[in-house]
TIZA-689947 format. One line per field, with one value per residue (C-alpha): residue number from 1; residue in three letters; y, x, z. Coordinates in Angstrom, 2 decimals. Example, Ala and Ser with C-alpha at 12.3 -4.5 7.8 and 13.67 -1.06 7.14 Angstrom:
% TIZA-689947
n: 1; 2
res: ala; ser
y: -4.50; -1.06
x: 12.30; 13.67
z: 7.80; 7.14
This chain:
% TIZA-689947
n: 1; 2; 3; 4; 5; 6; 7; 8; 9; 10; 11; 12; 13; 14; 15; 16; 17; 18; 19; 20; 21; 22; 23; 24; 25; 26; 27; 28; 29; 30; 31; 32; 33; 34; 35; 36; 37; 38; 39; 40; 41; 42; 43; 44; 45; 46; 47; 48; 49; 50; 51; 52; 53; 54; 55; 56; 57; 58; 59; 60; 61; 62; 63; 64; 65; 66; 67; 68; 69
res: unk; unk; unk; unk; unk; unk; unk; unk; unk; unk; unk; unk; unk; unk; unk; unk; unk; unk; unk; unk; unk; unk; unk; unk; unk; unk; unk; unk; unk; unk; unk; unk; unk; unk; unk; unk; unk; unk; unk; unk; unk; unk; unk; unk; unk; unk; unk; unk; unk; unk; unk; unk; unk; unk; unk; unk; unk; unk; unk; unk; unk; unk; unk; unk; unk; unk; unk; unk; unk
y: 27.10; 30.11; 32.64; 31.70; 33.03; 36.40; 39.29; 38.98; 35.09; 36.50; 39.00; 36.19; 33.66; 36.52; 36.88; 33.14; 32.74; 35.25; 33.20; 35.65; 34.58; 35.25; 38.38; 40.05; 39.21; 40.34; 43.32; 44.25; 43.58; 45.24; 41.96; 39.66; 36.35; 34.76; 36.67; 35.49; 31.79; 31.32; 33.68; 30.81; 27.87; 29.15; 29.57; 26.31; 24.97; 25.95; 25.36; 21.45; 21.92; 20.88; 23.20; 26.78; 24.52; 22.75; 26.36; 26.81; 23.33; 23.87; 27.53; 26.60; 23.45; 25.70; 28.33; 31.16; 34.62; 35.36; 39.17; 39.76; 38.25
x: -14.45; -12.40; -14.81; -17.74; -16.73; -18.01; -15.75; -15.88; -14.91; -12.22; -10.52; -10.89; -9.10; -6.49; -5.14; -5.98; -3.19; -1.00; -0.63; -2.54; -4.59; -8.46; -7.54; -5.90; -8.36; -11.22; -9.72; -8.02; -11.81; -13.91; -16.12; -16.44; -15.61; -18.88; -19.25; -15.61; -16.40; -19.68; -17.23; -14.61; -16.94; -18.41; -15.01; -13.82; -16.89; -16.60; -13.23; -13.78; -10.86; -11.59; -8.39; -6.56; -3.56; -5.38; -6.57; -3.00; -2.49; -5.57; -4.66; -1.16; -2.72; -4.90; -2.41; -4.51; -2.98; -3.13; -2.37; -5.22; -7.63
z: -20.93; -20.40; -22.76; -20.20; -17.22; -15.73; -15.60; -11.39; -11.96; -14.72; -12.20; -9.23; -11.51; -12.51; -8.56; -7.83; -10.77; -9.24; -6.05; -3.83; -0.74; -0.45; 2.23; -0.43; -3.20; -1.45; 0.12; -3.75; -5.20; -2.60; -2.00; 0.89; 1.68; 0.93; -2.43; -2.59; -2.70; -4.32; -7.24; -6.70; -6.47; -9.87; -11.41; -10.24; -11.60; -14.90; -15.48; -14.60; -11.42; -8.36; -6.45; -7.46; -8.77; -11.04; -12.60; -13.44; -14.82; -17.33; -17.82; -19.20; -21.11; -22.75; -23.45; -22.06; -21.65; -18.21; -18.92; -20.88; -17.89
């Protein structure tokens, strides 16, 4: 799940984690907002959630390291 995601999908899912709002992730990452949610669309995709809080619900159950996104 987690070890196919892109590295722009990786650093989206890092902020999403964090709590941050799309302004700041797109402004942070230098993309905009429709690169922003095909990105999160993709992401959400992959890791079988359907909202940002379910990313942290399968992030904990899979005990991935959100530090080393």
């Amino acid at each position: 799940m987690y070890e196919d995601l892109t590295y722009s999908e990786k650093e989206v899912l890092y902020f999403l984690i964090q709590g941050y709002n799309y302004k700041y992730i797109i402004c942070w990452l230098g993309i905009n907002y429709k690169e922003y949610k095909k990105i999160k669309k993709s992401l959400l995709k992959k890791m079988n959630a359907k909202r940002r809080t379910q990313l942290l619900t399968i992030i904990l159950q899979e005990g991935i390291n959100i530090k080393n996104l």
